[in-house]
C-alpha positions in Angstrom: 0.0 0.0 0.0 1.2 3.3 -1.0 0.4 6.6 1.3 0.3 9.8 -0.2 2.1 13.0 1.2 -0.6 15.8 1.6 0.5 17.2 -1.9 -0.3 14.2 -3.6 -3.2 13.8 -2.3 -4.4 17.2 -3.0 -3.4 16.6 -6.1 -4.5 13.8 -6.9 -8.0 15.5 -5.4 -7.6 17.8 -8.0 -7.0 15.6 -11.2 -10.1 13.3 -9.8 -12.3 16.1 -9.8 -11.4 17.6 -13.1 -11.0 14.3 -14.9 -14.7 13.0 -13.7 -16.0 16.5 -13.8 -17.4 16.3 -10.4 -17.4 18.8 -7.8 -15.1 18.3 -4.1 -18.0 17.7 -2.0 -19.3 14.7 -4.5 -15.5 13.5 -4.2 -15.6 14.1 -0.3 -19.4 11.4 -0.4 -17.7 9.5 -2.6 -14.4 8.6 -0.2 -17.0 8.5 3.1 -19.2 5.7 1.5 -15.8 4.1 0.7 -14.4 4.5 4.2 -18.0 3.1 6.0 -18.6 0.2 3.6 -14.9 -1.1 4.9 -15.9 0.1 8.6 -19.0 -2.0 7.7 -17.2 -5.0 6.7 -14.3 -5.3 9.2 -16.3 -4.2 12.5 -19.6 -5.5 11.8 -20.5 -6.7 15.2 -19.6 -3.0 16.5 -22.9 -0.8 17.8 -20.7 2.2 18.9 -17.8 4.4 16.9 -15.8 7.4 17.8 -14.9 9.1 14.8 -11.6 11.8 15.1 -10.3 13.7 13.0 -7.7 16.8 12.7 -7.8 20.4 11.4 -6.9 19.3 8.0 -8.8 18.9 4.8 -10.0 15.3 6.0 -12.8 17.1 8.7 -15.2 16.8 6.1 -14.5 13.3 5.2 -14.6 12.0 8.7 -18.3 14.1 9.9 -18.9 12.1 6.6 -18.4 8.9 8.0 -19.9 10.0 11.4 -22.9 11.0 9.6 -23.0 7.6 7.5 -23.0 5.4 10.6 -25.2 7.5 12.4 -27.7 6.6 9.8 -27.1 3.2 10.5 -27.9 3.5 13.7 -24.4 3.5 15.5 
């Protein structure tokens, strides 16, 4: 597996959402719906999450996810 410095990643943010022609926020539900289908999958049995996150661009990715398992009734 491969992690991205923050430059990369904004730029591959960047190429995504020119290439596809979709706006950040699409890109942001996209990523979230990623990130809780494996949270789904790996920790099934789980009722309760904390979800964390820092001052970085990621915020809105991770009240994404929040507000994804919420639904689900964690």
């Amino acid at each position: 597996m491969k992690v991205l410095t923050a430059t990369q990643s904004r730029q591959l943010d960047a190429y995504t959402i020119k290439a596809e022609g979709i706006e950040s926020i699409d890109l942001m539900e996209r990523a979230a719906q990623a990130l809780t289908a494996e949270i789904r999958q790996l920790w099934s049995g789980l009722l309760n999450f904390y979800v964390f996150a820092g001052s970085g661009n990621n915020g809105g990715d991770a009240l994404a996810v929040a507000r994804l398992l919420a639904a689900e009734g964690h």
